[in-house]
C-alpha positions as a Markdown table, in Angstrom:
| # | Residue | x | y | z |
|---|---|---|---|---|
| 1 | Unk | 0.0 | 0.0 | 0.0 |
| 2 | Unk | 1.7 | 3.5 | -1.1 |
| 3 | Unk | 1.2 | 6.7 | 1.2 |
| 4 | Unk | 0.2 | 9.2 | -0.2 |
| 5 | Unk | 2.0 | 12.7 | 0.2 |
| 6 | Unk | -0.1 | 14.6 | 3.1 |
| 7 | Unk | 1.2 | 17.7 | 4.8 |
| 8 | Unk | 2.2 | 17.7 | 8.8 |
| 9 | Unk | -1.2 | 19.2 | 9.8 |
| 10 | Unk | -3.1 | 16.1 | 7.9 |
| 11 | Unk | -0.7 | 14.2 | 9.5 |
| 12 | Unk | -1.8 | 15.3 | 12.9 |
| 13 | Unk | -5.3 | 15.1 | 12.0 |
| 14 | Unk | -4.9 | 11.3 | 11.1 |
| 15 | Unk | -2.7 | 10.2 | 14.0 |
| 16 | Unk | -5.3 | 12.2 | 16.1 |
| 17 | Unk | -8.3 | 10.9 | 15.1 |
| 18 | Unk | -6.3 | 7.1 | 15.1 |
| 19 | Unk | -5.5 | 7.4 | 18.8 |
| 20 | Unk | -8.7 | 8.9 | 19.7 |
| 21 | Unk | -10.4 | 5.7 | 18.1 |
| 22 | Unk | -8.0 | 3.3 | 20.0 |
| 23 | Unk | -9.0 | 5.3 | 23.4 |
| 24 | Unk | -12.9 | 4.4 | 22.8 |
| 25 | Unk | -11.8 | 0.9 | 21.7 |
| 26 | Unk | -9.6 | 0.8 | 24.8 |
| 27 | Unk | -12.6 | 2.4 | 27.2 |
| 28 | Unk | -14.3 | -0.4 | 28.9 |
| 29 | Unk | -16.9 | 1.8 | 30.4 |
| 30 | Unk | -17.9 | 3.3 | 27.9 |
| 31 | Unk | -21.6 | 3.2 | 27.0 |
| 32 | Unk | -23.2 | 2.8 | 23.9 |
| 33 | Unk | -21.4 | 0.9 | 21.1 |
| 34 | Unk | -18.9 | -1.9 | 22.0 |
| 35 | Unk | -15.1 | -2.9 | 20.6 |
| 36 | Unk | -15.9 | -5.9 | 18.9 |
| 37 | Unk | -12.9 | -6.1 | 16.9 |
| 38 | Unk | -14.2 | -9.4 | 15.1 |
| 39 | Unk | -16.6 | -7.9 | 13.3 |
| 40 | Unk | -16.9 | -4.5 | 11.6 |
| 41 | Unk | -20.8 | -4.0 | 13.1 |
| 42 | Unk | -22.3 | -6.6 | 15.0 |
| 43 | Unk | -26.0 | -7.8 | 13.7 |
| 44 | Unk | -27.7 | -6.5 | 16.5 |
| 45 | Unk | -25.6 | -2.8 | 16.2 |
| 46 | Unk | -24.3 | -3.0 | 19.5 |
| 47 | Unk | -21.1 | -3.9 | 18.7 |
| 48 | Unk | -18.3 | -2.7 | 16.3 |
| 49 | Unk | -14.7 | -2.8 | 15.3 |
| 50 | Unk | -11.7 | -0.1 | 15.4 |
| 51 | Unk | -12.8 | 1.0 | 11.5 |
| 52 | Unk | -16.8 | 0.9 | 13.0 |
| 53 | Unk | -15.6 | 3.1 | 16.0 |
| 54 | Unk | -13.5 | 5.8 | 14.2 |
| 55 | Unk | -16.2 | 6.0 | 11.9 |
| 56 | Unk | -18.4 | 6.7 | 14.4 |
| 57 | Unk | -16.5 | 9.3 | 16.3 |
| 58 | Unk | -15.9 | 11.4 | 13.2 |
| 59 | Unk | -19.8 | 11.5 | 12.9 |
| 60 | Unk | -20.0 | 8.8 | 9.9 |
| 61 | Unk | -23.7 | 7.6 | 9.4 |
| 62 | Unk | -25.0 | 4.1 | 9.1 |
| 63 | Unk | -26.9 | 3.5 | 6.2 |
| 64 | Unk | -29.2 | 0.9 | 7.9 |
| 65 | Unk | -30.6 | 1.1 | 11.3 |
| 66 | Unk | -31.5 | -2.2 | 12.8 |
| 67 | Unk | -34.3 | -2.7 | 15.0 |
| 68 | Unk | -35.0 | -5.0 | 17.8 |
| 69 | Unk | -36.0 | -7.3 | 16.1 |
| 70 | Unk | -33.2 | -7.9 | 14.0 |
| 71 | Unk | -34.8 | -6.1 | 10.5 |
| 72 | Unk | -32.6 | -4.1 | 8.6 |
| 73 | Unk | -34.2 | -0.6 | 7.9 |
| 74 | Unk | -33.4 | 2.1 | 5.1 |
| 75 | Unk | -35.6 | 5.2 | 6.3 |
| 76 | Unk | -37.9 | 3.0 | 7.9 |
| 77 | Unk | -38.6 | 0.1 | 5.4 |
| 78 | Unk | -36.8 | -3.0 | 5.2 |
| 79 | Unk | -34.1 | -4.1 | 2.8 |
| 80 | Unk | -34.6 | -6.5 | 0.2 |
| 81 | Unk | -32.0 | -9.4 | -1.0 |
| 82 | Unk | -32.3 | -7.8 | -4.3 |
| 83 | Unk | -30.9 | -4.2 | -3.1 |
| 84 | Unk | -27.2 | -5.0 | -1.8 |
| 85 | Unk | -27.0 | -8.5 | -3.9 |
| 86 | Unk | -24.3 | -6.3 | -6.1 |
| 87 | Unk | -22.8 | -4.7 | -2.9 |
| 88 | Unk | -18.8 | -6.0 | -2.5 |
| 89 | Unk | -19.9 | -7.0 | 0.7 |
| 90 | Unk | -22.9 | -8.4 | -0.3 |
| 91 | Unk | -23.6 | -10.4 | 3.1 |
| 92 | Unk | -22.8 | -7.4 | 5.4 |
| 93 | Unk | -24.9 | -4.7 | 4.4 |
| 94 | Unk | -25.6 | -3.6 | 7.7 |
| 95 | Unk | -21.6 | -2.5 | 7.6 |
| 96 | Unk | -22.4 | 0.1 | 5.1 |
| 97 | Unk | -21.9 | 4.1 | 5.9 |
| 98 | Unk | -23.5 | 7.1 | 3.6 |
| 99 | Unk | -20.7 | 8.3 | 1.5 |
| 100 | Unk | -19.5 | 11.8 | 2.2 |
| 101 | Unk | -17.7 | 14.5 | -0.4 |
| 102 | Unk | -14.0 | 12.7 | -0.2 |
| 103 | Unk | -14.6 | 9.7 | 0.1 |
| 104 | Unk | -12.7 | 7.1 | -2.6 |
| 105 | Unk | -14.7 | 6.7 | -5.6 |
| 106 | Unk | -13.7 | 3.5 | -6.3 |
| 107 | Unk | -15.5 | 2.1 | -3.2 |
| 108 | Unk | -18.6 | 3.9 | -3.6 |
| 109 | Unk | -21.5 | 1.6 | -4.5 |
| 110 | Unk | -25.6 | 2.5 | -4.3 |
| 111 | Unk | -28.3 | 1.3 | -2.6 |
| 112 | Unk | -31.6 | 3.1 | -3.1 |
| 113 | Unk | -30.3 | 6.0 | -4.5 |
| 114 | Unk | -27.6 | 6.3 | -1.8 |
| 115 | Unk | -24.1 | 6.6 | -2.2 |
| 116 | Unk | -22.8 | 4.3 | 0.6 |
| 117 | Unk | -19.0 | 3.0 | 1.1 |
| 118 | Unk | -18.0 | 0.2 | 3.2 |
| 119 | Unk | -17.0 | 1.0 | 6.8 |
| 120 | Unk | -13.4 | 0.0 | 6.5 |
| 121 | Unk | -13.3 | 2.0 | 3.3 |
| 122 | Unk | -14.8 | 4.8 | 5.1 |
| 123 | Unk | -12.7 | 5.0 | 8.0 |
| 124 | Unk | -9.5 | 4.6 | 5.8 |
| 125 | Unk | -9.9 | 7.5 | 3.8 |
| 126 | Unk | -10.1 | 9.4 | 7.5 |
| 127 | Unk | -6.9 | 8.4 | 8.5 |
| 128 | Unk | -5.1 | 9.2 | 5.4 |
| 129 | Unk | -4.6 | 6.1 | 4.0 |
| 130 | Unk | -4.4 | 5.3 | 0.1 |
| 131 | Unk | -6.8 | 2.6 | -0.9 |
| 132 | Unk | -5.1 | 1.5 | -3.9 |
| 133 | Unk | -7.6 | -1.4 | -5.3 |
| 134 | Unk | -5.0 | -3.9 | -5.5 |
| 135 | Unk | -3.6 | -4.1 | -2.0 |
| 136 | Unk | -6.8 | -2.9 | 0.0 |
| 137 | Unk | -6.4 | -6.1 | 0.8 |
| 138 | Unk | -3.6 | -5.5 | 3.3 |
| 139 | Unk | -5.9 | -3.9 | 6.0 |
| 140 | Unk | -7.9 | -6.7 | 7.4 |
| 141 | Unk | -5.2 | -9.0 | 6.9 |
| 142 | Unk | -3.6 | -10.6 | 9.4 |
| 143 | Unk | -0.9 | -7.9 | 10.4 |
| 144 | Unk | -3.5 | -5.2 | 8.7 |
| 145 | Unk | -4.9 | -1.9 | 11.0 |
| 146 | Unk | -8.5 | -3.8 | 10.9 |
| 147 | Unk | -7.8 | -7.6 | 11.3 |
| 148 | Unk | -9.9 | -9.0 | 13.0 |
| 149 | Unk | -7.8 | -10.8 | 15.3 |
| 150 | Unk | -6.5 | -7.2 | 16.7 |
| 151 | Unk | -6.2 | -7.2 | 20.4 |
| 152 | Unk | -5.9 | -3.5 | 22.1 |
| 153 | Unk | -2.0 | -4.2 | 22.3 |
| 154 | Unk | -1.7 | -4.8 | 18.4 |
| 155 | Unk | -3.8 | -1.6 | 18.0 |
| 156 | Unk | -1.1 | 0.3 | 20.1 |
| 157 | Unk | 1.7 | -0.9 | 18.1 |
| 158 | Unk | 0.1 | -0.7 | 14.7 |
| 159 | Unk | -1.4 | 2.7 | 15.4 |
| 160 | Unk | 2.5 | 3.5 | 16.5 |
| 161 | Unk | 3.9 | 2.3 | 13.5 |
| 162 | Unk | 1.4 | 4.0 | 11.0 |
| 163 | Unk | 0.7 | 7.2 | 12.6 |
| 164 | Unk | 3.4 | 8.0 | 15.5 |
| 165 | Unk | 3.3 | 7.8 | 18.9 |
| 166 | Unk | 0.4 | 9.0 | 21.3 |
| 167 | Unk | 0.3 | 12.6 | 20.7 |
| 168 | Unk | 1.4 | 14.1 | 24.4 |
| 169 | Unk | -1.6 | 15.4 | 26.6 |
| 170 | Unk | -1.2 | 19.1 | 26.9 |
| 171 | Unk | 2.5 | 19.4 | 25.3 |
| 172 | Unk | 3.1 | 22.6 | 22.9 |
| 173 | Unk | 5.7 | 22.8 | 20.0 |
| 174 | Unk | 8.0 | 24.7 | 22.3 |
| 175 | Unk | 8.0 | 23.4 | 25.3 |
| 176 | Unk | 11.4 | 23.7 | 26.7 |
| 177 | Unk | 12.6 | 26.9 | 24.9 |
């Protein structure tokens, strides 16, 4: 996967907005939506991964709510097979977000007249990273930012890796002078 060139502002936007998503991941009492780092939104929507979370905290939209019951709703009616059959994650529509301005037109799909993106797709283009259609791959493979298998401490060290170390609480460019 190639990285784009971004300037150092972007760059602190992106490794902000990674360790903030690790800190709701890592936040055991917080209320509302769970880490669930198996799947990228749980069937019942209680439950979602880091991509899910990061989405979430940068005010990203779901594009289907799901009820009690377990029905998938668009505006209050219920999806049919034959709406997402031609989605890339054809079996996962529930993991869909409303597009935005920005995102990556290659992973824009519709459904009902909505532009919609995959959550992983979503909340890579947030932090900055190129989603070259050959390699996308390398994400949610083992190793990748959104595995599955991610534990909080593989987080930590891949968010490290990517994006630089925990920006420090309350530190200023010139502290020390």
């Amino acid at each position: 996967m190639t990285v784009p060139f971004v300037t150092p502002n972007q760059l602190d936007l992106y490794r902000d907005r990674a360790w903030s998503a690790f800190d709701l991941a890592a936040d055991e009492d917080r209320e509302g939506l769970v880490w669930e780092q198996g799947t990228f939104r749980s069937r019942c929507g209680t439950g979602c991964c880091y991509a899910g979370l990061l989405a979430i905290a940068e005010n990203r939209r779901w594009l289907i709510d799901l009820d009690g019951a377990g029905r998938m709703l668009i505006d209050g009616t219920s999806l049919r097979l034959e709406e997402h059959a031609h989605l890339r994650w054809a079996h996962f529509p529930h993991e869909y977000m409303i597009a935005e301005p920005g995102d990556p037109e290659a992973f824009v799909e519709q459904v009902r007249g909505k532009r919609v993106i995959h959550v992983q797709y979503a909340a890579a283009a947030l932090l900055g990273l190129d989603l070259d259609p050959a390699s996308v791959s390398e994400l949610t493979d083992d190793g990748g930012l959104f595995a599955g298998g991610n534990d909080l401490e593989d987080l930590e060290r891949l968010i490290t890796n990517r994006f630089g170390p925990r920006p420090a609480v309350g530190a200023t460019d010139n502290e020390g002078a």
